[in-house]
N, C-alpha and C positions, 0 to 999 in steps of 0.2 A: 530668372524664372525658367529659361527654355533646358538651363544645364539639368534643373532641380527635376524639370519634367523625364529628360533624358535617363537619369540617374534611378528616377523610381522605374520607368519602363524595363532598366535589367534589373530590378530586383523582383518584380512582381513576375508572376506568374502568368501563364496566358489564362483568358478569359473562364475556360472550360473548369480547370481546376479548383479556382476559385467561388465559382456559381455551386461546385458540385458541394463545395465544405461547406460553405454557406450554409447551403439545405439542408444538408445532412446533418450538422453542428445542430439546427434548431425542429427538424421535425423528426429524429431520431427515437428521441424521449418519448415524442405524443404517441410514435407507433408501440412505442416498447410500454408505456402503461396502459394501452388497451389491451396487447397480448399479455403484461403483468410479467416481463421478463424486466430485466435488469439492462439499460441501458447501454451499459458497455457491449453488450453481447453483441447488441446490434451495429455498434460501432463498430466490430472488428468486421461484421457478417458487410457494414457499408464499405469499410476501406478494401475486404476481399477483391469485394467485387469491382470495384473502379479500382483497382490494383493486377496481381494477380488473372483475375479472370478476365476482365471483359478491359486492361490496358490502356484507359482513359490518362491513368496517371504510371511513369514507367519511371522504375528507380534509374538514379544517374542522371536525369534530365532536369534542367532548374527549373521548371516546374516540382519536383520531391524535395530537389533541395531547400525551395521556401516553404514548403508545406513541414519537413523536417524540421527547420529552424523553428516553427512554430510548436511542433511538436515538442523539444527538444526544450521550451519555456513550461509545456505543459507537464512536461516528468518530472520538470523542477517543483513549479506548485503542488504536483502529487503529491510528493513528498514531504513536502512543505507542510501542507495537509494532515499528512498521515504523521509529524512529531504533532501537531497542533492538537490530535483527536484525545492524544493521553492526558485522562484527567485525574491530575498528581493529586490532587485535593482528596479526590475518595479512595486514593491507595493509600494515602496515610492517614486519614478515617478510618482505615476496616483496621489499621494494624498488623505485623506479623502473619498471622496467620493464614488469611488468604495469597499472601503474598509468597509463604514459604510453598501452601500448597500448588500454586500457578508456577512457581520455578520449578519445583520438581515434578510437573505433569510437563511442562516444557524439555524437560533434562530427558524424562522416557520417550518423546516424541525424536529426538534426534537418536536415539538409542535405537529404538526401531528403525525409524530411516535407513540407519547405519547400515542393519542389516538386510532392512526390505531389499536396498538397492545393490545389498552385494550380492541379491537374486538375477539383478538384470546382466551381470556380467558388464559393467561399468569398463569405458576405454583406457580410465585411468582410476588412480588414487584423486585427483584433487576435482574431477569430474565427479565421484562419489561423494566426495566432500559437499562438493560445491550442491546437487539434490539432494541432499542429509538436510542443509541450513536451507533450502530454498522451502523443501517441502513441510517443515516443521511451522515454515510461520504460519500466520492466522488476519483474517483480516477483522479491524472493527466494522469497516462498512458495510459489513452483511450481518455479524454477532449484535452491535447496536439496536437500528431498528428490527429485528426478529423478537429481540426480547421484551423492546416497548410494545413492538406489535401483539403480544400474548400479554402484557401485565404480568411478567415474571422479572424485570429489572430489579428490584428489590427482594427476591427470593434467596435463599440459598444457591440455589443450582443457577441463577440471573449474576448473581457478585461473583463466584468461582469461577463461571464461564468467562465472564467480562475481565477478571484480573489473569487470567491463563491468555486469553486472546490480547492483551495489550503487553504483556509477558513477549509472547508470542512474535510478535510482530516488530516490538523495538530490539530484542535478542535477534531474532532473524537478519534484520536488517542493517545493524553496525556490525554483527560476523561476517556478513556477505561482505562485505566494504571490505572490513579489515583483513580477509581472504586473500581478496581482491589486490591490496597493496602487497601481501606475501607473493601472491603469482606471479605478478607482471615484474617485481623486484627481486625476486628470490631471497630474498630476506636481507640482512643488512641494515645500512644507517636509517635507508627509505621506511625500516617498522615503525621508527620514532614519530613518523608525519602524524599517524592514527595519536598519538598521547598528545602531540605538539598542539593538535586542532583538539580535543578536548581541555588540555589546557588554556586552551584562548577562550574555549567556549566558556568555561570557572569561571575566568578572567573578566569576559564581557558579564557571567550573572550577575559577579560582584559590585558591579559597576550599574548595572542595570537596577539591581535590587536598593541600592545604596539611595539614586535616585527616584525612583519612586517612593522610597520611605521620605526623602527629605522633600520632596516638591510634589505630594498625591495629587495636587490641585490644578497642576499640568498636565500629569498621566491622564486625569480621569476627560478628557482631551478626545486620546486616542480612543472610548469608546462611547463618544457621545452618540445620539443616535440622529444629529441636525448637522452636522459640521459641514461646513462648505467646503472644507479643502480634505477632507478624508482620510487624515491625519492615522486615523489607525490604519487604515490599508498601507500608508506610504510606509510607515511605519514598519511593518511586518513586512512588505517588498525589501525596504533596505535592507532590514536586517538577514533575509532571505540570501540578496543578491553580495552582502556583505562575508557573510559563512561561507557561500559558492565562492565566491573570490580567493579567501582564505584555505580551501580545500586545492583551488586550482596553484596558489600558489603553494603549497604545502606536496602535491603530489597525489592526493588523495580524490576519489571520485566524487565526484560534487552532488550527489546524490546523499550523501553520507551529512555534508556540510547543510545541504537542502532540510534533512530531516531532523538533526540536531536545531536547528536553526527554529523552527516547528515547535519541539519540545523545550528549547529553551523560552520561549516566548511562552507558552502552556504556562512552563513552572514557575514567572516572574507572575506573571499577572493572573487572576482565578476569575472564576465568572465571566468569563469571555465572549460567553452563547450569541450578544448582538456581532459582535467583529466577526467572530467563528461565521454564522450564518451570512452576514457580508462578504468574506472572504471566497464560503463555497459558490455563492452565487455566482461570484466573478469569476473562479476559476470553474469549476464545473460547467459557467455557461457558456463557454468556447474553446481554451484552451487543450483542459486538459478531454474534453472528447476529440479534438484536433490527434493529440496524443494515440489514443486506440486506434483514430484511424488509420493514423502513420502506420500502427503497427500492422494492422491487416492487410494495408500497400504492400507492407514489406513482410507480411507472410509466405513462410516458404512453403507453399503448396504441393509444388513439384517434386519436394522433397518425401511426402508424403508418400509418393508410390512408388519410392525406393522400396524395395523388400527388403522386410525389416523392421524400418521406421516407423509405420502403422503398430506393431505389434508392441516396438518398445516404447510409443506413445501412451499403449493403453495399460501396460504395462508400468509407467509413471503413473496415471492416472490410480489406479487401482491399489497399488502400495501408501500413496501420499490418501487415499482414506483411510486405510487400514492401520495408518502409525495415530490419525489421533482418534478411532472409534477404538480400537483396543486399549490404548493407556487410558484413555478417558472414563473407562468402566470402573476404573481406580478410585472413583470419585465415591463410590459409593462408602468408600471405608472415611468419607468425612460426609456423611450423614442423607446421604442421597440415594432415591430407590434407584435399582436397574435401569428401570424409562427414565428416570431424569438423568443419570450418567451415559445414558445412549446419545439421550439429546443433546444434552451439551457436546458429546463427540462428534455427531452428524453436524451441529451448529460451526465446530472451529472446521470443519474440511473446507468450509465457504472460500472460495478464496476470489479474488477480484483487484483490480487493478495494482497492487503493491507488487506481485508476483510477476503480473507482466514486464513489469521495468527492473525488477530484479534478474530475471531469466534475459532480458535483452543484455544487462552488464554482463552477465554469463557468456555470453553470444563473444559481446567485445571482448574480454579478455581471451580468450579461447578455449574454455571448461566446457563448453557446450557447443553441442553443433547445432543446426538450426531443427533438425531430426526433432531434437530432444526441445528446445523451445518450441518446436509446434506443438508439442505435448502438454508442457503448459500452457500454451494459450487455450489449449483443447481443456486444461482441468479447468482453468476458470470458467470457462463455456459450460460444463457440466455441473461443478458446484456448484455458481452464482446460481443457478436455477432449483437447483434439486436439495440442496441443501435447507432453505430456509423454509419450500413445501413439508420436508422431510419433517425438520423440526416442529413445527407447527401442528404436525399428526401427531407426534409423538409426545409435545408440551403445548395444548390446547389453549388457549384461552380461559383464564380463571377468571368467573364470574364473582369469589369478592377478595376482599383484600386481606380475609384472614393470613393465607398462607406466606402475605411477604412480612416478610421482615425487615426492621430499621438496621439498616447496613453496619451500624457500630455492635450489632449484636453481633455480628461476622468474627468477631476479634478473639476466635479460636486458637490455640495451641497446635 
């Protein structure tokens, strides 16, 4: 008993760090839905300041490094999260069509990139690369509720924005990865790891699917809403921590394996909304704000009043809106006025927490300086808020239900 005492006292943290996550983890939210900002924002604005600013908590001391570890589970369920969110079921509902028009608004969003950021005078080639794919994605967690919140989810300009932003977001994020294995390997045997670990991922759907066809009566287990032993959460953790395993033995960053992992669990099983809404409960209620905060500990501040680095921050900022409000205007030629193709443009700039843990791999590998990651934590800071006001001005709230449409009507050419 006395070892077991000994043994937790060096892994835990002293007193101070602990009390402060606590707090912060749980009255973060209350403050942020009375101002009616976005949570995360405050998370980064709380770990700043115990970080960074006022040095409560100081990178390199095990005090960060538990608070890290913790962190570092919560970037895993991000992502986790973020394959979970895409719902395969109404992409192959709508058909072809929205689907072709979300790739190729996605395809001009990296095209502008490409060149927005040859304006910044980028340090390198693969640094440009690397803000091409980062700035192109999109997040559902802000495109989602914006469109329930207006009554436009079942509109035209509701389903093209939703199938572009999930587009968006899974392209962005297995390019990043798979970037990611070209840099740090310079290409070679180590490319195969990216095919080897979607091969396993086939492997396991096969396997996965096989079984729940032949034993439904156990699956349906995983999403009762009484189960004592919470069989679906264990369930989605394994297979979570099972992909991450697989990635780490593969060479691959485990974020990749994280999100795959996500989506495959999505595309076995449909109707998921109880586990789905169990899941974020759990991770949204600790961990992954754990996660922001880490990041705002570890915000490079000082970096900030290098000269320069302010200017090419805002200068990130200001291109990564203008690659998807100008393609997005495109919209219009599948059947959308002006204002609704604006809107859905201001709608994808939203960006929020995918982007931050993309821009931190950026960080580890070496593509990005921290310069340039302060910048993005600075666009999610800007979007997250402005974005979904923007929208909202611009696609009102409709009073009835004429103008939506049943999503299978979507199945344009």
């Amino acid at each position: 008993m006395m070892d077991a005492v000994v043994v937790a006292s060096t892994v835990l943290p002293s007193a101070a760090p602990l009390i402060l996550i606590g707090l912060g983890a749980f009255t973060l939210p209350l403050i942020a839905g009375r101002l009616k900002l976005p949570a995360v924002v405050l998370e980064l604005v709380f770990g700043l300041l115990i970080g960074p600013v006022f040095l409560l908590v100081e990178t390199g001391t095990s005090d960060a490094e538990f608070i890290e570890l913790l962190a570092e589970l919560g970037l895993l369920l991000l992502m986790f999260l973020a394959g979970f969110e895409i719902d395969f079921e109404r992409l192959e509902r709508q058909g072809t069509g929205p689907l072709i028009t979300g790739a190729l608004l996605f395809g001009a969003f990296l095209v502008a990139a490409w060149f927005g950021f040859g304006l910044l005078d980028p340090a390198s080639t693969n640094e440009r690369v690397f803000l091409t794919l980062l700035t192109s994605a999109a997040s559902l967690g802000i495109v989602i509720p914006a469109l329930r919140a207006t009554g436009r989810s079942g509109t035209r300009q509701g389903q093209l924005t939703l199938v572009t932003a999930i587009i968006a977001e899974f392209g962005s994020a297995t390019a990043i990865v798979f970037f990611g294995v070209i840099v740090e390997s310079g290409g070679g045997w180590r490319l195969l790891s990216v095919p080897a670990l979607f091969a396993t991922m086939g492997g396991v759907l096969g396997v996965m699917r096989q079984a729940a066809w032949w034993y439904p009566e156990r699956f349906e287990r995983l999403f009762a809403h009484d189960d004592p032993d919470e069989l679906g959460i264990r369930a989605s953790l394994a297979l979570l921590l099972v992909f991450v395993g697989i990635s780490v033995a593969l060479g691959v960053e485990a974020i990749l394996g994280a999100f795959l992992a996500g989506a495959l669990f999505a595309y076995v099983f449909r109707n998921i909304e109880v586990l789905e809404t169990r899941l974020t409960g759990f991770s949204y209620g600790f961990f992954i704000p754990v996660f922001f905060i880490n990041v705002g500990i570890g915000f490079p501040l000082s970096e900030l009043g290098e000269p320069g680095v302010l200017t090419k921050a805002l200068g990130l900022i200001g291109i990564a809106i203008a690659i998807k409000v100008g393609p997005s205007m495109l919209l219009a030629l599948r059947g959308l006025s002006l204002r609704e193709s604006l809107g859905a443009g201001v709608l994808l700039t939203g960006q929020l927490s995918v982007i931050i843990a993309l821009a931190e791999f950026g960080v580890e590998i070496g593509v990005l300086d921290e310069g340039l990651e302060a910048g993005a934590i600075l666009l999610v800071g800007v979007t997250a808020i402005l974005s979904p006001i923007v929208f909202r001005a611009l696609s009102p709230p409709l009073e009835t239900t004429n103008e939506s449409v049943d999503s299978t009507a979507l199945d344009v050419p």
